[in-house]
N, C-alpha and C positions, 0 to 999 in steps of 0.2 A: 692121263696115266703117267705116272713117274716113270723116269727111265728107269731106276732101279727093280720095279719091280717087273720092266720088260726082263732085263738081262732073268732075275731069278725066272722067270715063266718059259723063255725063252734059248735053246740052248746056245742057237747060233742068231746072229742078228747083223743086218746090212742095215747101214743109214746114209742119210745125205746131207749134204749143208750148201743152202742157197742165201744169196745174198739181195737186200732191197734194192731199190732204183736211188741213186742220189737224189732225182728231182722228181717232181710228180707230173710231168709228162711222160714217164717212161712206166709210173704207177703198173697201168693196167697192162701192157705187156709185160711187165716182167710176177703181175700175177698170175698171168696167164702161162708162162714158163712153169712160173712155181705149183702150179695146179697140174701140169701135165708128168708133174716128177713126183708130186703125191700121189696120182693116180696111180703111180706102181706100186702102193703101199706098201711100203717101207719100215721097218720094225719101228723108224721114228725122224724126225728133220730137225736143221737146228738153222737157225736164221739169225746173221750175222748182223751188225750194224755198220756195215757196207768198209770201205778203204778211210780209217782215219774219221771212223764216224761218220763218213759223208751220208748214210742210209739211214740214222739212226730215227729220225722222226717215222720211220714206215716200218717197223722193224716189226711192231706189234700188229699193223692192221695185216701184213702178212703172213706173220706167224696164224694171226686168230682165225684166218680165213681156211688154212691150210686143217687146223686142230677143227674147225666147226664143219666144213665142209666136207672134209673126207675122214677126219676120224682116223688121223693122225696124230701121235704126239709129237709136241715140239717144244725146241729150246728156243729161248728168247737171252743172248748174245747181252753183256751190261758188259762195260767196260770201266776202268780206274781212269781212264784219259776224260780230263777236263770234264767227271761227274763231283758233283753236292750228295752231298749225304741227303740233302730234300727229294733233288731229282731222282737218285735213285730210287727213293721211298713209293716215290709218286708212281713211276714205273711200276714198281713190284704189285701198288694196288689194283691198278689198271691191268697187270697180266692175273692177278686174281679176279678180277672182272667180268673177262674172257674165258676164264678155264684155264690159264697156261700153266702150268706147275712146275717147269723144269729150266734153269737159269746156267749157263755159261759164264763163267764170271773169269774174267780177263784183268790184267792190267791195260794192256792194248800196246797198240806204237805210239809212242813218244812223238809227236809233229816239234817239226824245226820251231824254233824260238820259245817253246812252251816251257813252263816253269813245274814241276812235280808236285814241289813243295806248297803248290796253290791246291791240291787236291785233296780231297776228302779223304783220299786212300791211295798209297805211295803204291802197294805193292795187291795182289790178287789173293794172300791167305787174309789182307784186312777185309776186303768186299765179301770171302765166302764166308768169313765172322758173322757181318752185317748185316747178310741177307738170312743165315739162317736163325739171327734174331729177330727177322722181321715176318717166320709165318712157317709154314710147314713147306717150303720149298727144297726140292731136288736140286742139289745144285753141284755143274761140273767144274772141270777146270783143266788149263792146257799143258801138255809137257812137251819135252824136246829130244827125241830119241838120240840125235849129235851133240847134246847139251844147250844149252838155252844159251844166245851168242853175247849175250852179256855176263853171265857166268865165269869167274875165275877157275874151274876145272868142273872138272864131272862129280866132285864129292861136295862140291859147293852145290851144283845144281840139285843134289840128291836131296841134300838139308833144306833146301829152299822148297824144293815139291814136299818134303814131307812136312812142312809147317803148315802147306797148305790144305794137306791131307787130314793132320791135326786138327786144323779150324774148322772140320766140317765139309770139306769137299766129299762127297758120295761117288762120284766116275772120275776118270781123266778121260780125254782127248788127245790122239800126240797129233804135231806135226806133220805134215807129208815129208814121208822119206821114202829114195827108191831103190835104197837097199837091204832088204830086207834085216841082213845081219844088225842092223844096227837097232830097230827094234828089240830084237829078243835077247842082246845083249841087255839092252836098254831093261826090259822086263825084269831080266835075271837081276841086273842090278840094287832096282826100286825095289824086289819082293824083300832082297839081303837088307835093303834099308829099314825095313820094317814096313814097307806103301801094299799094303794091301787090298786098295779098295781097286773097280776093274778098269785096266788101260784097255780102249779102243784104239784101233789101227787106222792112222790117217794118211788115204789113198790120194792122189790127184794124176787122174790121166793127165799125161802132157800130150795135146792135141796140135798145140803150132808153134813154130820153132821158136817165137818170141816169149813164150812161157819161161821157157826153160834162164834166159837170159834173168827176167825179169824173180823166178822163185831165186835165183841163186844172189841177184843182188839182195833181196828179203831176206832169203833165213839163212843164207852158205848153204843148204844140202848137196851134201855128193852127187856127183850127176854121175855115174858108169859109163862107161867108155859104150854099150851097149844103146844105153838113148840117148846121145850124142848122136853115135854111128845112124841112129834113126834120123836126127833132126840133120843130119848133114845130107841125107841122103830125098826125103822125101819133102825138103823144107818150102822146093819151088813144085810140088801136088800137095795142096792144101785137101785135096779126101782121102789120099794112099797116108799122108803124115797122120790123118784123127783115128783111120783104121789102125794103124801101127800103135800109134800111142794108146788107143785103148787094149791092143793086145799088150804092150807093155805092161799097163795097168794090170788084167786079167791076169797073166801070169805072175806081178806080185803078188794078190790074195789066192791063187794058188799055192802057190809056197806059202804064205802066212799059214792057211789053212792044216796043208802036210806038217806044217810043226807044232801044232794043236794051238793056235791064235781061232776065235770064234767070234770077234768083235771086229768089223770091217764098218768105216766110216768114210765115207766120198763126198772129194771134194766133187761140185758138179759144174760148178761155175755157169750154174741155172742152165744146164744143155740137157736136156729130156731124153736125147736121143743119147749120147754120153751113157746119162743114167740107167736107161733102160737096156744098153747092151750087154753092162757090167750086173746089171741085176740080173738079165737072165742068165749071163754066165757063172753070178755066183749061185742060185738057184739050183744049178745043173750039176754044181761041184759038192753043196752040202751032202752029208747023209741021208737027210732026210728032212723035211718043210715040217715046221710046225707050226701051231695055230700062234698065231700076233693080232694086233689090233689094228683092223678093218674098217670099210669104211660099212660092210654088211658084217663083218662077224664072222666069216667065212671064207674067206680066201686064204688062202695057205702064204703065208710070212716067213720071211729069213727070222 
């Protein structure tokens, strides 16, 4: 099932995003992760090609296990980093293969010494060109509620997401941010730009106090004086810091929710238990459960 036609059936929808194993001895448990975070059927998952491509050769047996075995849909993660206009082809037929229908299409991070200009596609509106020349693919694409950090202001970033909106992109995905304001500015912005297609809200509990360190060398997000106060406080009780940080989390898609956002997207950082406490808190928060796709057809979905 395409995402698109989740959001249209669907009024409100929770999703999650898990990541492959770098190497294939970690293969089967980190299936086995990713199986227990399906099980909570999820309006839909998106499967990443790990830190810098390190996952990228597992990206499909994962996704395909996850869409065949429980009847979830999934995104299958292609990046601009160091792909061939071959490779990617080759991909896309093999996720038609499977069933996958729904493509994330990235630029990616830049790896130290790489050359740009060696790739097939410098920037992420050429791959959603690409891909949706090559088949009847859903295909999303990432934003940056603080601006995308290589961006020269916010109305550069705005021009820049709308080209890609242009080429064919059908969703966004933003970034995790843990201030909420800056999403719904973000939204109000992108609608004035002319980006109409739907931004999903991108959550990441912060569960141990090295997260936090580590998101902020990544993307700069603001960190609140609020979950700081959390990681200073519960940094030396690693289960009082994972409770806090997912209350943290919970009471951002709360507020998302109160301001009528209905797109809630979790990072899960493949933790089941993570996933399933936010699912049943967002669950508990909706108006009302509507039908999604099961792995029986019956179970009530975000």
């Amino acid at each position: 099932m395409k995402i698109t036609d989740i959001f249209e059936n669907n009024e409100y929808t929770l999703s999650f995003e898990v990541f492959p194993p770098k190497t294939y001895d970690r293969f089967d448990s980190t299936r086995d992760a990713t199986e227990k975070i399906a099980g909570l059927h999820p309006a839909y998952m998106s499967v990443t090609f790990g830190a810098g491509g390190s996952g990228a050769r597992y990206t499909l047996p994962i996704a395909a296990n996850i869409e065949q075995k429980y009847g979830v849909p999934v995104i299958h993660h292609l990046t601009c980093v160091g792909s061939t206009a071959e490779n990617i082809d080759e991909r896309l037929v093999f996720m038609r293969m499977v069933g996958v229908e729904n493509v994330l299409a990235l630029r990616g991070d830049i790896p130290e010494g790489s050359d740009p200009s060696e790739w097939a596609f410098m920037h992420a509106d050429a791959l959603v060109s690409h891909i949706k020349s090559r088949g009847d693919f859903c295909v999303g694409g990432a934003c940056y509620p603080e601006v995308h950090p290589e961006a020269a202001s916010p109305e550069e970033d705005l021009l820049n997401l709308k080209r890609k909106a242009d080429a064919g992109c059908d969703f966004l995905t933003t970034q995790l941010f843990f201030d909420n304001s800056f999403y719904l500015d973000f939204a109000e912005r992108a609608a004035a730009a002319g980006i109409t297609i739907p931004i999903t809200a991108g959550i990441m509990p912060v569960t141990t106090p090295g997260q936090i360190n580590r998101i902020v060398s990544l993307s700069n997000s603001f960190v609140p004086e609020s979950l700081a106060a959390i990681a200073d406080k519960y940094g030396g009780d690693p289960g009082s810091m994972r409770e806090a940080g997912i209350d943290f989390a919970v009471g951002q898609i709360r507020g998302l929710l109160s301001a009528g956002v209905k797109r809630i997207h979790l990072y899960t950082m493949n933790s089941a238990y993570v996933a399933g406490r936010i699912h049943d808190a967002f669950m508990s928060m909706i108006p009302a459960a509507v039908s999604g796709p099961g792995s029986d057809g019956k179970r009530e979905l975000p």
